[in-house]
LOFIVEX-782923 format. One record per atom (N, C-alpha, C): z negated, y negated, x. Coordinates in steps of 0.2 Angstrom, whole numbers, plus 5000, padded with zeros to 4 digits. Layout:
N
ZYX/...
//
This chain:
155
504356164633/504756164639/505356224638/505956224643/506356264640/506256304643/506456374642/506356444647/507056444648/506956414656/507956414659/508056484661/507756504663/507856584665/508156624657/507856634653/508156654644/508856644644/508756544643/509356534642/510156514645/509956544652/510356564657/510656624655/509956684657/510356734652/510756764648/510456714640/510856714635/511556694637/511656634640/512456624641/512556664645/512656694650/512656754655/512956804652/512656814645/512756884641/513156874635/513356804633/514156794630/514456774634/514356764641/515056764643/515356824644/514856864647/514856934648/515556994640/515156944636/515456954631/516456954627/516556874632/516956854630/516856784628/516356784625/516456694620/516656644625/516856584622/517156534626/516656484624/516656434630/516456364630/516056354623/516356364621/516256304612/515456334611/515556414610/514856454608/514456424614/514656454618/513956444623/513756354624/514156314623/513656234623/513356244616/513656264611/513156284606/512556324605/512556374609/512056404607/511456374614/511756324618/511356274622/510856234620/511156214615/511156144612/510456174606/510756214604/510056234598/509656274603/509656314608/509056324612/508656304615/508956224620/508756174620/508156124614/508456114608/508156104606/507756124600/507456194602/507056234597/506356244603/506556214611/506156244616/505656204616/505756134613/505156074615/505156054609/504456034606/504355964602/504655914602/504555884611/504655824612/505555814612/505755884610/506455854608/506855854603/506655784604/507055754595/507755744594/508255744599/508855754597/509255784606/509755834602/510055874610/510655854607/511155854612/511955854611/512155854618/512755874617/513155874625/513655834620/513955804627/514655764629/514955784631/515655794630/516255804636/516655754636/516955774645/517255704647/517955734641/518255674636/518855684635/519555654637/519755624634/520255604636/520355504639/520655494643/520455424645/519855434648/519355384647/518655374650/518155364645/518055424640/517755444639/517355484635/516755514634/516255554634/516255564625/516555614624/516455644615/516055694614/515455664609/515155724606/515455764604/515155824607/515355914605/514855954599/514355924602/513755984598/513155954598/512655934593/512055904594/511755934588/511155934591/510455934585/509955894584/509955864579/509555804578/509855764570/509655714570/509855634567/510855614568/511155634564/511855604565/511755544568/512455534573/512355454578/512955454576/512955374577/513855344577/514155344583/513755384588/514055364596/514255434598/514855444592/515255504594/515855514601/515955454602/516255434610/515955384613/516055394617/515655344620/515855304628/516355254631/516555264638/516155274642/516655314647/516155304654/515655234655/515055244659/514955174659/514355144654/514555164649/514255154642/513655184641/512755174639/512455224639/512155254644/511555284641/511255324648/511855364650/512155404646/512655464648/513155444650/513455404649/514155364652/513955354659/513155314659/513155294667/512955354671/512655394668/512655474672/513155474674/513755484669/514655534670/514855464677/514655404676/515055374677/514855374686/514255374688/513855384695/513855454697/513855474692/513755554695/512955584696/512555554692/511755544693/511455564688/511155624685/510755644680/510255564680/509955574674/509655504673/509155514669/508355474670/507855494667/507555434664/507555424658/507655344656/506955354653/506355334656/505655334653/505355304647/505755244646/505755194642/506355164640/506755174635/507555144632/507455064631/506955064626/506754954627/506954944633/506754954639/506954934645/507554934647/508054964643/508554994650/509254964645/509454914648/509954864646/510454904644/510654954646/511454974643/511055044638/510655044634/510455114631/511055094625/511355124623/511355144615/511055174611/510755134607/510255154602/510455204597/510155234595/510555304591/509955264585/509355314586/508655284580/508055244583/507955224581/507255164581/506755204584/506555254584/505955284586/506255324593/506655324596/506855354601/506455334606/506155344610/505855324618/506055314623/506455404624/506655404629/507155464631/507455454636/507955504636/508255514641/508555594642/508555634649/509255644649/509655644654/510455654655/510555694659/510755764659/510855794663/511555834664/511955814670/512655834669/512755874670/513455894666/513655964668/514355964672/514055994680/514655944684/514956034688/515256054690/515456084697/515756054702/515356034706/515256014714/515555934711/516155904713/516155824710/516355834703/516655864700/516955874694/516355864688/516655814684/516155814680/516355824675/516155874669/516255884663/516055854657/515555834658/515055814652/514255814656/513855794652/513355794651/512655814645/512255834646/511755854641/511055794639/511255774633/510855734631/509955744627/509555734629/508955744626/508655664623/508555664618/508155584615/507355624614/506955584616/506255594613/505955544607/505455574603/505055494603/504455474606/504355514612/503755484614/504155444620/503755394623/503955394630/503855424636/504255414641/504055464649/504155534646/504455544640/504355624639/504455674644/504855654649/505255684653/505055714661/504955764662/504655774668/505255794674/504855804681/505555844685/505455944682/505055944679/505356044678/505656024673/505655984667/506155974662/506855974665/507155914669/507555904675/507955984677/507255994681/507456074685/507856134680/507556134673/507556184669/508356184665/508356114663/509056064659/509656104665/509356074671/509856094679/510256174677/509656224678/510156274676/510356294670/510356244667/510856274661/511456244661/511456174664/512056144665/512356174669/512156214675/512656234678/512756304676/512556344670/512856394669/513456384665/513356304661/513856294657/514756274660/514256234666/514956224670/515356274672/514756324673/515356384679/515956414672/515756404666/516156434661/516856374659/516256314659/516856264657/517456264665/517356274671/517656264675/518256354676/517856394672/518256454673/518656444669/518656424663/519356404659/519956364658/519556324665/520156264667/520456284673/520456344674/520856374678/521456404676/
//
């Protein structure tokens, strides 16, 4: 599980620093996925240009799904509804993009301020149902630490 309190902090204390965006979805991305087992690949997305969603920073298994359109995807239809998404079982869920064959399942949590949607945070597991609501809860405050910085710099 991830210790969102920590890594709240942590980005708290590089923004505090200075660092921009880039470091802190990074240093997300590998605290994210050093917290859990059950998580076998972490990446964010950001919304780019047109509609849509380009890999920024991931740890795991290289994917081919370095863009990806709104729409497209658990993460597309998050960015695209506006709706974190908790995909229990990917065999099931007609619009999954498959990344690896062992994947089960997988959590999307965006990273929005207020309607504004930046990207999203992607977790793949290989078990299924890996995903609880404190996963959810935990994902939540990190996303929104990252938003408060992605949204400070687009000012």
């Amino acid at each position: 599980m991830v210790d969102a309190g920590t890594v709240v902090k942590d980005l708290q204390d590089m923004r505090d620093d200075g660092h921009l965006s880039d470091a802190l979805l990074r240093k997300a991305v590998r605290s994210i996925s050093a917290a859990d087992d059950r998580y076998d690949w972490v990446g964010v997305y950001l919304v780019g240009e047109g509609d849509e969603l380009w890999l920024h920073n991931y740890v795991g298994e290289p994917t081919e799904h370095a863009k990806i359109p709104l729409g497209t995807g658990v993460i597309g239809r998050a960015a695209q509804t506006h709706r974190n998404q908790n995909v229990k079982d990917v065999s099931k869920d007609e619009g999954y993009l498959p990344g690896s064959p062992e994947i089960q399942s997988e959590l999307v949590i965006l990273i929005r301020a207020g309607d504004e949607i930046f990207g999203g945070i992607a977790v793949d597991s290989e078990k299924a149902a890996a995903f609880n609501e404190d996963d959810e809860i935990a994902l939540i405050s990190v996303a929104d630490k990252l938003a408060e910085q992605l949204a400070a710099e687009r000012r």
